[in-house]
N, C-alpha and C positions, 0 to 999 in steps of 0.2 A: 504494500500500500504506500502510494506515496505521500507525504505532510508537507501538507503548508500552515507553515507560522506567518500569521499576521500580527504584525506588533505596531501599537498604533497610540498616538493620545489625542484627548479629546476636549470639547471647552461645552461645546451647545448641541451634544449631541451628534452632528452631521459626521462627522469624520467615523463616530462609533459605527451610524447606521451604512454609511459606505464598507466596512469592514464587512457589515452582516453580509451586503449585497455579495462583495467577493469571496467572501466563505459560500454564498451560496451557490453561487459559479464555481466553484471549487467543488463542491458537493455534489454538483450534478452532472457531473463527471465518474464513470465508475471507477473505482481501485482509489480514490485519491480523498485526505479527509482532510478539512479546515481546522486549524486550533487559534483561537483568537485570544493574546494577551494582552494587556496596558503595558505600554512600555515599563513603566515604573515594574513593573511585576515579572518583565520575560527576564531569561536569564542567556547565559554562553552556553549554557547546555540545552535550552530550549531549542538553540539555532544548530547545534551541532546532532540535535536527534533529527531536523528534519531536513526535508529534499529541497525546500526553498525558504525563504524570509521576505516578503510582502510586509514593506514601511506604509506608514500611512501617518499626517500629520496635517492638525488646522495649519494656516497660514498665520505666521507671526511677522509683521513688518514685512513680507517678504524672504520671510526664512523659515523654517522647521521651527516645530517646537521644542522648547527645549529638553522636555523630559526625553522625546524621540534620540536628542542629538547626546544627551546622559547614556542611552541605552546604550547607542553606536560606539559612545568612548569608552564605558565601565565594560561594557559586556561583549561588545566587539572586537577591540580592542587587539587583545590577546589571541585572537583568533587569528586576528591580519599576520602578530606574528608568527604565528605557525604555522602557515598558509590555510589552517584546517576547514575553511571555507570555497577555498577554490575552486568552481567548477560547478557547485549548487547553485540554483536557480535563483535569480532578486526580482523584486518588481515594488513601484511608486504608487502612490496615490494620495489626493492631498484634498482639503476641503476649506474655502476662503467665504470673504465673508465682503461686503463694503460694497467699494466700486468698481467697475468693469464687472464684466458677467461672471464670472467666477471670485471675482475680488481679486485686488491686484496682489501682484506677487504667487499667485500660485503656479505659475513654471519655474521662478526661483526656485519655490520651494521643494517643486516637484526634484529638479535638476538637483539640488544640492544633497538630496538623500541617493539620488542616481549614483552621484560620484561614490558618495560613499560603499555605496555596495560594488564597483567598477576596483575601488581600492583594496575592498575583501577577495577581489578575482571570481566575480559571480557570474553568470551568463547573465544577462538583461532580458527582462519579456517586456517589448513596449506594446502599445494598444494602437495598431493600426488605424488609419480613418478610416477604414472599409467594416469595422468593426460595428455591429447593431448598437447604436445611443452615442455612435461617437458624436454626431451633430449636436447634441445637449450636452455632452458630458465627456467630452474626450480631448486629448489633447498626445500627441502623438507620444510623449513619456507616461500618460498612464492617465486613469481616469480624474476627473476634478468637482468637487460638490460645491455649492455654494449654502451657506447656513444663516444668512442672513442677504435682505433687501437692501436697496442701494443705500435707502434713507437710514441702516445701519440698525434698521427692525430687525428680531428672530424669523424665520420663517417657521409656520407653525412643523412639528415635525421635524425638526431639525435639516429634511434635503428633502428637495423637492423631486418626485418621482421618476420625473423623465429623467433625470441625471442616475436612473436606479440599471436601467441597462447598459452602459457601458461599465459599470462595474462589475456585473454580471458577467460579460464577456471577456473583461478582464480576468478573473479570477476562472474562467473555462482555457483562457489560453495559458496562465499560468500553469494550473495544474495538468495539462497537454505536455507541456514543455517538462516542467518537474517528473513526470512519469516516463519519460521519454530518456530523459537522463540518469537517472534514480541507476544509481550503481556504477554510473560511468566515472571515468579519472581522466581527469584533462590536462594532467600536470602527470610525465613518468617519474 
């Protein structure tokens, strides 16, 4: 069976319910199971049992969150050094809030959790535009939710639905991928 870890933090909600979406695409995929933690909460060994690591973070100013960018230092970290990462599957998603359609800054912040895992040696799953809900919700490093209106109101729900299938399709080609790789070594 292959796992995916999604490790994720959250402020209003949307960023969580993004995680569900892609654990559900994950899920409805056979052989392959979702496990969803709070950043604050996953560990090096979380990442080291499974076949991929799916970040997921609100926008801050334009950056990750920071509990997100704690996990990647404390709990990542150490992993970089031993390469014991290499070759496992990554993937982004991130949820903004304000102005512009997704609130600004959310391909920083997409980008900035990319790298991070490009420095662990991970293979990258990005989310295609030909992928279902990329028009609402896609942007070509991974899906992006919005969790508040422009006027800086909550949106009820914390993410508005149409933004709910490219996450879905996200977390179908993640676990594609992870399953696909699941036992390979890409480093002799």
């Amino acid at each position: 069976m292959a796992e995916i870890l999604i490790v994720y933090a959250t402020d209003h909600k949307g960023t969580h319910k993004m995680a569900e979406k892609i654990a559900a695409g994950v899920e409805s995929i056979e052989g392959c199971k979702a496990i969803l933690k709070l950043a604050e909460e996953a560990t090096s060994e979380d990442v080291l049992a499974a076949d991929a690591l799916v970040l997921g973070s609100p926008v801050h100013m334009g950056c990750m969150d920071w509990r997100v960018k704690k996990f990647i230092d404390q709990q990542c970290g150490g992993l970089w050094m031993g390469d014991e990462v290499v070759g496992k599957v990554g993937a982004v998603f991130a949820c903004g809030s304000g102005f512009g359609n997704a609130g600004e800054g959310s391909e920083l912040t997409l980008l900035s959790m990319l790298n991070n895992l490009c420095e662990l040696g991970m293979v990258m799953v990005p989310l295609p535009k030909s992928a279902p809900g990329y028009a609402k919700g896609g942007a070509h490093w991974g899906p992006y939710g919005r969790a508040h209106n422009e006027d800086l109101t909550p949106i009820a729900g914390g993410l508005p639905e149409e933004r709910s299938e490219a996450c879905i399709q996200h977390g179908k080609n993640i676990a594609r991928v992870a399953q696909a790789l699941k036992g390979q070594k890409l480093m002799a």
